[in-house]
C-alpha positions in Angstrom: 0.0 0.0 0.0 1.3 3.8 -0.5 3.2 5.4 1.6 1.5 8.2 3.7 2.1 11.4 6.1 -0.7 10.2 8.6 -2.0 6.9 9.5 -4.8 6.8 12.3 -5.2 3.9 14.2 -8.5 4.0 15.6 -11.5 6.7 13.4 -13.8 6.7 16.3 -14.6 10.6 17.3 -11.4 11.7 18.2 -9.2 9.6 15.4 -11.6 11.6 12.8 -11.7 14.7 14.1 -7.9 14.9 14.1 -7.7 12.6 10.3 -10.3 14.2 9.0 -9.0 17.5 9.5 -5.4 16.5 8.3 -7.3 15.1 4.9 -9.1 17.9 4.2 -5.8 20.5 4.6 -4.5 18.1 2.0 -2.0 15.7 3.9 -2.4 11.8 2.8 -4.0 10.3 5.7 -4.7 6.3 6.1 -7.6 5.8 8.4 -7.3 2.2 9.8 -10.8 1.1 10.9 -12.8 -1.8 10.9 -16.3 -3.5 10.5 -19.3 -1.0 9.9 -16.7 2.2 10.7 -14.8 0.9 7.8 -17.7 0.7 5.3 -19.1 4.4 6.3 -15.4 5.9 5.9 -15.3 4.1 2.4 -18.7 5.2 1.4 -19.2 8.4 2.9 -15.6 9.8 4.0 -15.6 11.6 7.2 -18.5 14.3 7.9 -17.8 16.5 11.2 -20.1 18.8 12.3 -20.3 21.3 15.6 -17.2 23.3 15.9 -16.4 23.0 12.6 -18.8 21.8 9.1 -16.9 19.4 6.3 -16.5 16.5 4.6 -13.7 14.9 3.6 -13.0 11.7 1.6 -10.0 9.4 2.8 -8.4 6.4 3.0 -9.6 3.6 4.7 -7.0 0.5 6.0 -8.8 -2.3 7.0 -5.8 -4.6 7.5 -2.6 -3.3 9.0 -0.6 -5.7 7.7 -1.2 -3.9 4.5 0.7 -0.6 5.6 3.9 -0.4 5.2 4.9 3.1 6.1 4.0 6.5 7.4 5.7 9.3 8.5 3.4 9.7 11.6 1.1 7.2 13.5 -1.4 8.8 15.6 -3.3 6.5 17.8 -6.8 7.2 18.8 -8.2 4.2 20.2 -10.0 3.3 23.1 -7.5 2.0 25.8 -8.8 -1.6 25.9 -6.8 -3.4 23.5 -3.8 -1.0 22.8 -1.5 -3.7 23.3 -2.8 -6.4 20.3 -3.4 -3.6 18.1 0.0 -1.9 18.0 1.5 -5.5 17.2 -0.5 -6.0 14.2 2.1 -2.5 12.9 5.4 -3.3 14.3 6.6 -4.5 11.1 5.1 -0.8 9.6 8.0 1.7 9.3 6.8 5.1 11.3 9.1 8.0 11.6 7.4 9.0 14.7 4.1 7.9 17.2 2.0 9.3 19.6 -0.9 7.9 21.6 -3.9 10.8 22.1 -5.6 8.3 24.4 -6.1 9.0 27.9 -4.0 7.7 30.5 0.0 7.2 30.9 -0.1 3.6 29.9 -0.2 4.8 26.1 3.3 5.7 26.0 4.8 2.5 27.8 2.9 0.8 25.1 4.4 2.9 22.3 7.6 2.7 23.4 7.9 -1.4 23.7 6.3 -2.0 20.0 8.5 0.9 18.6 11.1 2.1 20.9 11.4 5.1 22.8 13.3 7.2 20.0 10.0 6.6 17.4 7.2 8.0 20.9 6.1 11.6 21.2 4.0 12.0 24.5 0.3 14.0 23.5 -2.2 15.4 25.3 -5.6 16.1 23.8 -7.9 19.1 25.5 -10.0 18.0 22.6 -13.4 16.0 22.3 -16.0 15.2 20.1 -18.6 11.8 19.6 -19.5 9.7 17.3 -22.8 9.8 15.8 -25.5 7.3 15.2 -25.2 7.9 11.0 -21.6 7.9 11.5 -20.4 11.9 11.8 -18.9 13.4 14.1 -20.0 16.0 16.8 -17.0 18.2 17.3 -16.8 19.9 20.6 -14.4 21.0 22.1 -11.3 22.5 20.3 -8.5 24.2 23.1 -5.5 22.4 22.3 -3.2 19.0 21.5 0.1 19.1 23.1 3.2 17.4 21.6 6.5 16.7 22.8 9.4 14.6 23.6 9.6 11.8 26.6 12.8 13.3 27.5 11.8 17.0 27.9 13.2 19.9 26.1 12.6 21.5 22.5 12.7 19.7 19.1 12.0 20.2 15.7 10.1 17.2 15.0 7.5 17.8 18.0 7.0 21.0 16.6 6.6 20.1 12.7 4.1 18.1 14.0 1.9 20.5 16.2 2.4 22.6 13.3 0.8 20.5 11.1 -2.4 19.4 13.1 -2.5 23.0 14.3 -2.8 24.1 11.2 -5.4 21.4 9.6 -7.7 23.6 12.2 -7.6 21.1 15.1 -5.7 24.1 18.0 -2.1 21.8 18.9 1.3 23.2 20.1 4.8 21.7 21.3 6.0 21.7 24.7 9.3 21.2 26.3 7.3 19.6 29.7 4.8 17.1 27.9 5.0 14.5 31.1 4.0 16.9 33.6 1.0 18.5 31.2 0.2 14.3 30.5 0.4 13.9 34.1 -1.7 16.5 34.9 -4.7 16.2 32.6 -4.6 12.3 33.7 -4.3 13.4 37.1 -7.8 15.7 36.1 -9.6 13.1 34.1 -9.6 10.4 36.8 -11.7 12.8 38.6 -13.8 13.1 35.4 -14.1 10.1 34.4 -15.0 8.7 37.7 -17.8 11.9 38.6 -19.5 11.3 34.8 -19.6 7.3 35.0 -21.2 7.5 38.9 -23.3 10.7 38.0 -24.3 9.6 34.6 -24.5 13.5 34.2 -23.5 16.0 31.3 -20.3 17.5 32.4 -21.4 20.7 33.8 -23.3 19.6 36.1 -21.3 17.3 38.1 -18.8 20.0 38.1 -21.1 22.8 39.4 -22.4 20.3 42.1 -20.9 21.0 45.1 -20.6 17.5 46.5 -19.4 15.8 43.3 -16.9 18.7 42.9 -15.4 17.5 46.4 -14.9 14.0 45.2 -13.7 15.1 42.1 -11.5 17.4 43.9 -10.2 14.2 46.7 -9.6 12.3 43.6 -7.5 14.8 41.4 -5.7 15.1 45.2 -4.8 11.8 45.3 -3.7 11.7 41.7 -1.3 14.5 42.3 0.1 12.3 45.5 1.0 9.7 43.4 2.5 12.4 40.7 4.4 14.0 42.9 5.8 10.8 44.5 6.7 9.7 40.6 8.8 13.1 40.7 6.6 15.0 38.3 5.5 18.4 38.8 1.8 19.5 38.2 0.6 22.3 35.6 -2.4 24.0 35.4 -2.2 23.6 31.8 -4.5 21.0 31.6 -8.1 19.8 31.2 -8.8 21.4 34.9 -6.3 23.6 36.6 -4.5 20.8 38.4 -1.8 22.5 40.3 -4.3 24.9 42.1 -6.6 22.1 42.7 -4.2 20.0 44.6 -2.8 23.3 46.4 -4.6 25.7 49.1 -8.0 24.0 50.7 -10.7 21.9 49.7 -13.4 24.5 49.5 -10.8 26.6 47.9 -10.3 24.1 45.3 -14.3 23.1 45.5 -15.3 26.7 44.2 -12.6 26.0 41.4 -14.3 23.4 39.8 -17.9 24.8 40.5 -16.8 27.7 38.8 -15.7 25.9 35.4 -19.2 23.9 35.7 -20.6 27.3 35.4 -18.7 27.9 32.2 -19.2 24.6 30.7 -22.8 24.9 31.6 -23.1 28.2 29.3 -19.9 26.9 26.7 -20.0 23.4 25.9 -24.3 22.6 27.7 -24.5 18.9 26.0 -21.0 18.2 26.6 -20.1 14.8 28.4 -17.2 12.7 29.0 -16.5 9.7 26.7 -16.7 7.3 29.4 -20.2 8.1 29.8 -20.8 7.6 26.2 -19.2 4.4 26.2 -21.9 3.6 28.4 -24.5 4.8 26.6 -23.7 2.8 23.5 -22.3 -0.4 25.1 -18.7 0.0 24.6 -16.7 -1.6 27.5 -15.3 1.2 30.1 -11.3 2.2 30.1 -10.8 0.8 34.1 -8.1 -1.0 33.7 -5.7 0.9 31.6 -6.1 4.5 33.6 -7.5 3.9 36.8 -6.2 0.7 37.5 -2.9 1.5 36.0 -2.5 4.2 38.6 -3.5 2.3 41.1 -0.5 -0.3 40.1 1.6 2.4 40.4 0.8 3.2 43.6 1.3 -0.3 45.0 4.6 -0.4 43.4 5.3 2.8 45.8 3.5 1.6 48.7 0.9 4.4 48.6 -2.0 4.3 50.1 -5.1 6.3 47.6 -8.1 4.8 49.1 -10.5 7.0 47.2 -8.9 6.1 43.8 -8.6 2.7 44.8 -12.8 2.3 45.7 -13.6 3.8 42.6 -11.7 1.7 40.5 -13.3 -1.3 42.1 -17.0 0.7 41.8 -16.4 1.2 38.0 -15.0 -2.3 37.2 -17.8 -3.6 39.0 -20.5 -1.3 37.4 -18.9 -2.0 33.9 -19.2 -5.9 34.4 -22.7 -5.8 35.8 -23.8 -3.8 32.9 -22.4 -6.2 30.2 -23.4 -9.3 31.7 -27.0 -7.8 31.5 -26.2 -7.2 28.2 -25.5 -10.7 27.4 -28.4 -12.0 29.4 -30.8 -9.8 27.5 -29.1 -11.3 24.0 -29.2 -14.7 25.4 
């Protein structure tokens, strides 16, 4: 198969917001997909609507064994899974890859099917969903940070912020990606765990003052085990993470009430993707964000007792949901 600029492993909402709007500034993009995703990207290209109205043929890559090379792999998967699907490209020849998934487990995967030299650590303050007849819903645009493991400046990190940046999709470089990956994962626990208990749009478990505690406790004991890693906190991230874990609770509390109030009159409909994995069925990313932090805590000895419950609560609520699922189909 041709060579391209892009491939995209993964063209659920995020995979075609970001392909889709490198395809339609002109860069060759290979969307690898599967199933019924496959057939709409062949038939209909890649429609996204909200923040931003087009659509854009591409190409679609139903086997990876059939792509040889790109200059950029940008995975945008769900979490579960990460592992098998990388192997199917190690024998692919990719100048450079990054993982806009959440979590920190993205990278570690990265780096053992490509090596450290070939991995970029991202960040994505970007969301969108998938719709029913197969567009997108793009929703939130603020920015996609790129930039090496190691820390510091480099050219490539910045070709390629460039080049998403300008396809329309806001990205920049930065010299500090593990503490900004740190702290938006640090964040999104407390997201993800508030929108999959709540079952609420995203303002309004931030503009609650009782799930903005827990949210708050949570992104606390994220920031413990951060710290205890050696990583500093930014603020730079999907929630102000630095001032949340400094000062006091109800300090930190009016905070995140405060940025409910602005989602409630920005982004109204918006809600985490965990909760509409739920909606739709899709199995819940436990394992490879929670539970990964959680490993790393044991492998410290530190005790996060809050992180640690809901872990347990999600992983349950996940199973119980689709065994009813299979019972129902059975």
């Amino acid at each position: 198969m041709a060579d391209f600029e892009f491939a995209v492993l993964g063209a659920g909402a995020m995979g075609s917001i970001v392909g889709g709007h490198l395809a339609r500034a002109g860069h060759s993009v290979a969307m690898l997909a599967r199933g019924a995703r496959a057939a709409q990207l062949d038939e209909r290209g890649i429609t996204i609507r909200g923040l931003a109205e087009f659509n854009t043929p591409v190409t679609t890559v139903r086997d990876p064994a059939t792509l040889s090379q790109a200059a950029t792999l940008i995975v945008a998967t769900k979490t579960p899974g990460t592992a098998q699907a990388l192997s199917a490209l190690v024998h692919a020849s990719f100048g450079v890859t990054l993982s806009i998934q959440n979590g920190l487990l993205k990278n570690d995967l990265l780096v053992a099917a490509f090596g450290r030299a070939r991995v970029l650590g991202a960040l994505a303050d970007t969301s969108g969903e998938l719709l029913p007849d197969g567009s997108v819903l793009f929703t939130r645009n603020v920015n996609i940070f790129v930039g090496e493991l190691s820390g510091g400046e480099s050219a490539r990190a910045t070709q390629l912020a460039g080049s998403i940046d300008g396809a329309g999709v806001r990205a920049a470089p930065t010299p500090e990606i593990l503490t900004l990956e740190w702290s938006k994962f640090c964040s999104w626990v407390g997201l993800m765990a508030l929108s999959v208990t709540t079952r609420a749009v995203t303002w309004r478990f931030l503009a609650d003052a009782d799930s903005a505690l827990l949210l708050i406790r949570l992104v606390r004991e994220m920031g413990t085990l951060a710290r205890a890693l050696g990583i500093g906190l930014s603020d730079r991230a999907i929630l102000p993470t630095s001032r949340i874990c400094a000062g006091t609770e109800a300090e930190a509390v009016a905070i995140v009430t405060a940025i409910g109030a602005q989602y409630r009159s920005n982004a109204p409909a918006h809600r985490m993707s965990a909760l509409q994995d739920i909606e739709v069925g899709r199995p819940l990313e436990v394992n490879e964000t929670l539970g990964y932090a959680c490993d790393r805590a044991l492998e410290l000895q530190l005790k996060l007792p809050l992180l640690d419950s809901f872990r347990r609560l999600i992983a349950a609520t996940d199973r119980a949901r689709r065994d009813a699922v299979e019972t129902i189909r059975a």
